[in-house]
C-alpha positions as CSV (number, residue, x, y, z in Angstrom):
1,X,-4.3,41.9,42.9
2,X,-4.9,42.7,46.5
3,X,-6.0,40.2,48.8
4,X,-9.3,41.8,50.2
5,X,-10.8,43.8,47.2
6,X,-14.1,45.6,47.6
7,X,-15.9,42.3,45.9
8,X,-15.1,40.1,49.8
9,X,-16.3,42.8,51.8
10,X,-19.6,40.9,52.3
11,X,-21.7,42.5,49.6
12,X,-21.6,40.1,47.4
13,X,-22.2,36.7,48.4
14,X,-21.1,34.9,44.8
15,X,-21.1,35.0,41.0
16,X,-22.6,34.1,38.0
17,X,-21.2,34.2,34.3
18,X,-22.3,33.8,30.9
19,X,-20.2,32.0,29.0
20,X,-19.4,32.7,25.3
21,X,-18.0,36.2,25.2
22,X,-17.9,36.5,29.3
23,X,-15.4,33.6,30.1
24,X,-14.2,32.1,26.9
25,X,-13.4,33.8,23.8
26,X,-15.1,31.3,21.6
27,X,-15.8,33.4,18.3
28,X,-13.2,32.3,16.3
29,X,-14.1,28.5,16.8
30,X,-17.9,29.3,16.2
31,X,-16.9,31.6,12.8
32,X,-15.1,28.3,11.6
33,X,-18.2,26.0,12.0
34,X,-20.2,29.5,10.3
35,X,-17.6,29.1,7.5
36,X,-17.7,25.0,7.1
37,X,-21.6,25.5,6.2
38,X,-20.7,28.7,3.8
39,X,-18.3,26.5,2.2
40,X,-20.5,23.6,1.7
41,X,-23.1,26.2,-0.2
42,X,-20.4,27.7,-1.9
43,X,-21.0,31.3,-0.2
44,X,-18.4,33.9,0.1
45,X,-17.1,33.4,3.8
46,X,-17.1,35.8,7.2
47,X,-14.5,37.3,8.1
48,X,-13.9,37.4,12.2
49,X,-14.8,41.5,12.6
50,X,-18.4,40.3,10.7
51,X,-18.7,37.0,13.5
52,X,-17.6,38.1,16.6
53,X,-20.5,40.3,17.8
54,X,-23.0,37.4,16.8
55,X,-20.3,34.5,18.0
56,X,-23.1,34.0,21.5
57,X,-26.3,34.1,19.3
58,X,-26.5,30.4,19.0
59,X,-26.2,28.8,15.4
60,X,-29.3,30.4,14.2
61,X,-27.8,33.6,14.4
62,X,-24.6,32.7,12.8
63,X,-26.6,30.9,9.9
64,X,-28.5,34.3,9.7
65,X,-25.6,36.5,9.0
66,X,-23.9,34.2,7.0
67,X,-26.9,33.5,4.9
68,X,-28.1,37.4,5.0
69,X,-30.7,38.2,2.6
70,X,-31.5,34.7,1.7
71,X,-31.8,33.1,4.9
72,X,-35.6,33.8,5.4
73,X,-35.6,31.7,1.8
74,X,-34.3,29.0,3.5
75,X,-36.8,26.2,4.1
76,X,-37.1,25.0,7.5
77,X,-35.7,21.2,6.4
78,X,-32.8,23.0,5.1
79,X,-32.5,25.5,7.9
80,X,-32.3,22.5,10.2
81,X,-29.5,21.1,8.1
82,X,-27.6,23.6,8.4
83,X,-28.0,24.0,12.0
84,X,-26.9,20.4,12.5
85,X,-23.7,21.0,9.9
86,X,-22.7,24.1,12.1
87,X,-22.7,22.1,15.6
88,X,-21.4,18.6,14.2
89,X,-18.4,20.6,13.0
90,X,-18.5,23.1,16.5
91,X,-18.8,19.8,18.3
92,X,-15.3,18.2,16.4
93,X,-13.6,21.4,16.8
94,X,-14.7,23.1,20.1
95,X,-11.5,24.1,21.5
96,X,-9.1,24.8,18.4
97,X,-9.0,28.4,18.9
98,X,-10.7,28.9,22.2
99,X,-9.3,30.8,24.7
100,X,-9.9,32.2,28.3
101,X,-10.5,36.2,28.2
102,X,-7.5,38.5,29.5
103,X,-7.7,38.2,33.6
104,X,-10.2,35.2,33.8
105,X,-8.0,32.7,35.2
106,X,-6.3,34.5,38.0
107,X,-10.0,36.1,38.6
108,X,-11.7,32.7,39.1
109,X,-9.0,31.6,41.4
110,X,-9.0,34.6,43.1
111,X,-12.6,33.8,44.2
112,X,-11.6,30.3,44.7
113,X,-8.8,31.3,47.6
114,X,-11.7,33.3,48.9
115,X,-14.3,30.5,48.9
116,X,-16.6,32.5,46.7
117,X,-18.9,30.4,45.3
118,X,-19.2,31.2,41.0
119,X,-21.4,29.3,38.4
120,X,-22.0,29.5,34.8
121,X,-25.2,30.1,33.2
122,X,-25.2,29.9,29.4
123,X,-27.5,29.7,27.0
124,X,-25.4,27.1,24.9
125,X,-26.8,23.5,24.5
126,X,-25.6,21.4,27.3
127,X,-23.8,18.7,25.6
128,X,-21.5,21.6,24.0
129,X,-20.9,23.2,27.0
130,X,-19.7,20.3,28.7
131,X,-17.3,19.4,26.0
132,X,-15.8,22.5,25.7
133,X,-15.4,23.1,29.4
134,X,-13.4,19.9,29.7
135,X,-10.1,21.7,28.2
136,X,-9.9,24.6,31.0
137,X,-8.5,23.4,34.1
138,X,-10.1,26.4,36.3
139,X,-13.6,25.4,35.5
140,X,-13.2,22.7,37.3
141,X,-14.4,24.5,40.9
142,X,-17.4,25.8,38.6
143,X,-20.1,25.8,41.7
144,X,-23.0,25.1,39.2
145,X,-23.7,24.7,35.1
146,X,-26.4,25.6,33.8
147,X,-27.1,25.6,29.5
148,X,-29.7,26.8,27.0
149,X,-31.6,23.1,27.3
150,X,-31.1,22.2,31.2
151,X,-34.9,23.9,31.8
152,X,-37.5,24.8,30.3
153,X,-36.6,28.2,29.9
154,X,-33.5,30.2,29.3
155,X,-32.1,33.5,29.0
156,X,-33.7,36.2,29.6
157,X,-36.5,33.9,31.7
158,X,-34.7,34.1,35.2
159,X,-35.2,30.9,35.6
160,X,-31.7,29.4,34.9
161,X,-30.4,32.2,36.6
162,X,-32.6,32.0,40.2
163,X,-31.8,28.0,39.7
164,X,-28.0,28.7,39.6
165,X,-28.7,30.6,42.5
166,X,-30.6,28.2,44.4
167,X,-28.1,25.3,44.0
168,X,-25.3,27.5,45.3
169,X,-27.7,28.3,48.0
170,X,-27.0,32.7,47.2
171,X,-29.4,35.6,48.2
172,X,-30.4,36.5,44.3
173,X,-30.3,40.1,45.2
174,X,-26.8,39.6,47.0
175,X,-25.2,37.5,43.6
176,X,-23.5,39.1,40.5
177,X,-24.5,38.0,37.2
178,X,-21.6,39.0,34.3
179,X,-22.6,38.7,30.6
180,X,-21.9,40.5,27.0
181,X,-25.2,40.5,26.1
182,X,-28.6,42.3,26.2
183,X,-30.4,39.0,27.5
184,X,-27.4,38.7,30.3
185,X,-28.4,42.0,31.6
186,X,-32.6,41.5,31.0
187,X,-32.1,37.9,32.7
188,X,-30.3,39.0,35.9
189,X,-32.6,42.1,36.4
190,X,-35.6,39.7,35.8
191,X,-33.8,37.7,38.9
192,X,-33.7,40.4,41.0
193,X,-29.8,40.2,40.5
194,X,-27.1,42.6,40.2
195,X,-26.3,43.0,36.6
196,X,-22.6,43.8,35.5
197,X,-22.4,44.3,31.5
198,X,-19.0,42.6,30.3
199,X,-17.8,45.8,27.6
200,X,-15.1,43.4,26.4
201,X,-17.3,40.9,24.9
202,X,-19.2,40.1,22.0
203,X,-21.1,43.9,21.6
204,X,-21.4,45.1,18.6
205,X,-22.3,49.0,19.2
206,X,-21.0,50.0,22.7
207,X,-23.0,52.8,22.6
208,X,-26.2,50.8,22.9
209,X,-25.2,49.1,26.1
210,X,-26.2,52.5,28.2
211,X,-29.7,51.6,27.1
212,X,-29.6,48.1,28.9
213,X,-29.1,50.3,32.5
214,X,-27.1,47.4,34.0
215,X,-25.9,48.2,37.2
216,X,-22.2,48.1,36.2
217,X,-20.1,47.8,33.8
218,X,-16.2,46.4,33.3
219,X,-14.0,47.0,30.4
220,X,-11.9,43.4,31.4
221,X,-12.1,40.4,33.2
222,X,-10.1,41.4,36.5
223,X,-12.2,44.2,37.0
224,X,-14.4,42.7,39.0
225,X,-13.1,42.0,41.7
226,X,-12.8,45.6,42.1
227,X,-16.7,46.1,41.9
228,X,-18.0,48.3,45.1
């Protein structure tokens, strides 16, 4: 990687990232907690292809596609178990099979030698977050945090996201926000931020992703830095 890539050339004052499907590849350890509740109803399981492109819509949208044509049956007492069943298990198992993305590590200390501040903003609840931030090192110079439940509004509000911004003390206009997802892109426009759509993530039609008009677009990790 060279040592002053187009990203360092002043304009781009830092960057924000989603998390599930941006930094951490965390679909296989969400499809096990999907799978736990399947189990427990005796349903025929997902397999990871049917999982990963809905591994960062919270549990809801696990439950849903496990469930399919009988979650809207579901009452809401038993919706909410469920729920709980999928995080209590997420929560005892949140870095079995977790893993940073291709390129993420040498990326983030890329902009750590370069004393570019980066933050997270995730719409994960907090507690989960933490947890599973704890077992990767290089999140430790993570400028800022911010989850699904640290205001009152998340993704796509731009709340979290001008927040992030705030703390870190970045022009919103001047800062890079990275996600998989439709929201990511929605959130940092609503910000006044400069959107960059991560095609490696959890997408399920590629060809959709034209449609969200983000202003770029990277097919891995370590092509960022090479953003101009």
């Amino acid at each position: 990687m060279s040592s002053t890539p187009p990203l360092f050339n002043n304009k781009f004052a830092g960057v924000l990232f989603d998390l599930d499907g941006t930094l951490l590849d965390t679909a296989a350890d969400l499809g096990n907690a999907l799978n736990h509740v399947l189990t427990h109803y005796k349903r025929p399981l997902c397999q990871y292809d049917e999982y990963r492109c809905v591994a960062s819509d919270g549990a809801l949208g696990l439950l849903k596609l496990g469930f399919a044509d009988d979650y809207d049956s579901l009452s809401e007492q038993e919706l909410l178990s469920c729920r709980q069943m999928l995080l209590d298990h997420y929560e005892q198992n949140v870095c079995v099979d977790t893993t940073c993305f291709d390129g993420v590590e040498d990326t983030l200390s890329h902009l750590n030698q370069h004393s570019i501040p980066w933050g997270i903003v995730t719409n994960k609840p907090g507690f989960l977050t933490t947890q599973l931030l704890t077992h990767f090192p290089i999140m430790e110079n993570c400028g800022v945090i911010i989850s699904g439940d640290t205001y009152i509004k998340r993704k796509p509000h731009p709340m979290p996201l001008l927040e992030a911004a705030r703390i870190l003390a970045l022009p919103p206009e001047n800062t890079l926000y990275v996600g998989d997802a439709k929201r990511d892109i929605e959130a940092a426009q609503n910000a006044n931020m400069v959107s960059v759509a991560a095609l490696y993530g959890y997408i399920k039609d590629a060809e959709e992703v034209s449609h969200w008009k983000a202003d770029y677009s990277i097919n891995d990790f370590a092509q960022l830095c090479h953003i101009n």
